[in-house]
Structure formats: structure tokens, C-alpha cells
C-alpha positions as CSV (number, residue, x, y, z in Angstrom):
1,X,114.5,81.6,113.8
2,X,111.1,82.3,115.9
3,X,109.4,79.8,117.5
4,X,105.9,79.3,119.1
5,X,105.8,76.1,121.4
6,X,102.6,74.4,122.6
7,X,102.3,76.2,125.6
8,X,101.9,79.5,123.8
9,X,105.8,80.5,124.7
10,X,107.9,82.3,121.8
11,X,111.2,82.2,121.0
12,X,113.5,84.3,118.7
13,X,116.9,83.1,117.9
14,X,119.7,85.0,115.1
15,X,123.5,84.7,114.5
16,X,125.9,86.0,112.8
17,X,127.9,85.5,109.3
18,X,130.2,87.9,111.0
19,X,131.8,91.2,108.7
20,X,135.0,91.6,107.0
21,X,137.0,94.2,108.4
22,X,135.4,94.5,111.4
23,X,136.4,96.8,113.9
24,X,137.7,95.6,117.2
25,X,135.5,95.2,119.9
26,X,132.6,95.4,117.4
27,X,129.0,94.2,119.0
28,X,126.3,93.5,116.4
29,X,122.9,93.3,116.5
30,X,122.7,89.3,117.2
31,X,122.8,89.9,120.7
32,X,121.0,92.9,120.9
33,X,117.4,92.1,122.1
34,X,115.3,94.3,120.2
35,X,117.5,94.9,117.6
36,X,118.8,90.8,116.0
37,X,115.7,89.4,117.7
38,X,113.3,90.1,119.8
39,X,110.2,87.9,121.8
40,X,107.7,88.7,124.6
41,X,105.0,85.9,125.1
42,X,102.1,89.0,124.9
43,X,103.2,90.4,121.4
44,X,105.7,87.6,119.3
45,X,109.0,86.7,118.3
46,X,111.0,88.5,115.3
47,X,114.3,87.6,114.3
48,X,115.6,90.0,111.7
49,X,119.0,89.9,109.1
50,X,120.8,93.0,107.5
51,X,123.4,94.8,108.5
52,X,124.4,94.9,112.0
53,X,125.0,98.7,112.9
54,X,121.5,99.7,111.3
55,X,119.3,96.6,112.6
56,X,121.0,98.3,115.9
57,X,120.0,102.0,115.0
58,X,116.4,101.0,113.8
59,X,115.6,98.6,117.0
60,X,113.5,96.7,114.2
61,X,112.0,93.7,115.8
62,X,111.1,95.3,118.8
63,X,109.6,98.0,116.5
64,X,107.9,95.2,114.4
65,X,106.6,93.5,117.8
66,X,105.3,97.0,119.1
67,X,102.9,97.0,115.8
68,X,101.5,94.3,116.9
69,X,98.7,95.2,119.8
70,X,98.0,98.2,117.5
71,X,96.2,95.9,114.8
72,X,99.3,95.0,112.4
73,X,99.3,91.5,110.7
74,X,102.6,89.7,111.6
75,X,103.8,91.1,107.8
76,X,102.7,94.4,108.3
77,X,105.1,94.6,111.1
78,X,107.8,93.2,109.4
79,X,107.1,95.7,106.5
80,X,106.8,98.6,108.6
81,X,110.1,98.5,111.1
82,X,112.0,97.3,107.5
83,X,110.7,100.2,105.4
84,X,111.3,102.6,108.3
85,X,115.0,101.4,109.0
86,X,115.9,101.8,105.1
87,X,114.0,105.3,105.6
88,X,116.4,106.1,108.0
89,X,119.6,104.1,107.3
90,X,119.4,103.8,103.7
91,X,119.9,100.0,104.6
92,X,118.2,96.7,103.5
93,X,117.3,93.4,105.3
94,X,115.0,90.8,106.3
95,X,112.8,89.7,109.3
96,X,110.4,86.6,110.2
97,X,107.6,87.3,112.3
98,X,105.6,84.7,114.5
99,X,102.9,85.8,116.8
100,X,101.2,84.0,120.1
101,X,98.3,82.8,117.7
102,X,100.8,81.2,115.2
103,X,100.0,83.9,112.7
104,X,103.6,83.8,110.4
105,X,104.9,87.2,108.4
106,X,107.8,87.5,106.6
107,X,109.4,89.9,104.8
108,X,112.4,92.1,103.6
109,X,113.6,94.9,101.4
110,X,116.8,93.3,100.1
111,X,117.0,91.5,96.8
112,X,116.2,88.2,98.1
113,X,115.4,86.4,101.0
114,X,115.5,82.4,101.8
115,X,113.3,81.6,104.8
116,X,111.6,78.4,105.7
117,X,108.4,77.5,108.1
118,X,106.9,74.1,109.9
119,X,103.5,73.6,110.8
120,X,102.6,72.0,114.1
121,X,102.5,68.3,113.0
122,X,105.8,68.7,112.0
123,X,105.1,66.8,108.8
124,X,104.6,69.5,106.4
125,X,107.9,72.3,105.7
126,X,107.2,75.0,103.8
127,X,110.1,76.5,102.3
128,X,110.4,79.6,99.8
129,X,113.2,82.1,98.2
130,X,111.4,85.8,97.5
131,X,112.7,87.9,95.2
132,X,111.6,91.4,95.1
């Protein structure tokens, strides 16, 4: 989840479905700033969902923030840290994107992807399922 509140602070919050198998002692990306989520009041907030170890490798929110002051829309961003961790770890997933003008991107490179958004009156959800 991302979140931009009415006095221009983001949020970015993630958890975890957990993995069978797991090895002991096993940190994933959920609490891994940068990696599961990632907000800074000058670029965004990005929450992201894939496998752990590779959202980890690929840093991607923090990547997808970073596009940001260089002219990116919010699902540029997305795209671009998603499509470069797949590049590099062969790996699919998900972000949401929100930045400090409410501007929302959303995107991923797995099969699907459920996401939902609310506007500011919180009257009007938006919900959607992309397939690819």
C-alpha cells in the first residue's frame, strides 16, 4: 500500500505471504526499505510484490523512486526498476507507485496483478485485475 496524506507526507507499507521452505533465519524484502517498499516525502512511495531474494537484489522501489526527479511518470518507474530486476534476476513482480502530486502508476511483469486505488473524497474506489 502507498499513501499520500493531506499534508503532502507519503507512506509505503508491504507484508508478506511468507515462502514454503524457507530457510531459517530468512529476511525478505518486506522490511527492507528500498527493496519491499520504499517512501521519501521529495520523490514518493512504492510498495512492490515478487519474490523476496530478487526484490532484495534489484533494490526496486528505491530504483523506481530514483526515476522520478529525472522526468519518469509514476508508471515509467514502476516499469523501469521491474523490467530491469527481471533483466537481471530472471524474476517477475509488481509495484504501486504514488508520487507527492498524487500522480498514481502501477505496474508489473507477472501474469496478473490485483491492485486497488481511493481518491481523496474517499467516495470513489477504483479497483482493477491486469492481465498481461
Amino acid at each position: 500500500a502507498v499513501a499520500l496524506d493531506a499534508h503532502g507526507d507519503v507512506a509505503a507499507m508491504t507484508s508478506t505471504g511468507g515462502i514454503v521452505y524457507k530457510a531459517l533465519g530468512r529476511v525478505g524484502d518486506s522490511p527492507v526499505v528500498g527493496s519491499g517498499l520504499a517512501a521519501d516525502n521529495e520523490l514518493g512511495a512504492a510498495s512492490s510484490t515478487g519474490k523476496g531474494e530478487d526484490l532484495l537484489k534489484a533494490v526496486v522501489c528505491q530504483v523506481a523512486l530514483d526515476r522520478l526527479p529525472q522526468g519518469d511518470l509514476c508508471m515509467e518507474a514502476a516499469r523501469f526498476a521491474l523490467e530491469r530486476m527481471q533483466r537481471r534476476t530472471m524474476s517477475l513482480g509488481g509495484m504501486i507507485l504514488i508520487n507527492p502530486y498524487g500522480e498514481v502508476g502501477i505496474h508489473h511483469t507477472s501474469d496478473h496483478m490485483s491492485w486497488a486505488q481511493m481518491d481523496d473524497s474517499l467516495a470513489t474506489p477504483l479497483s482493477g485485475y491486469q492481465f498481461r
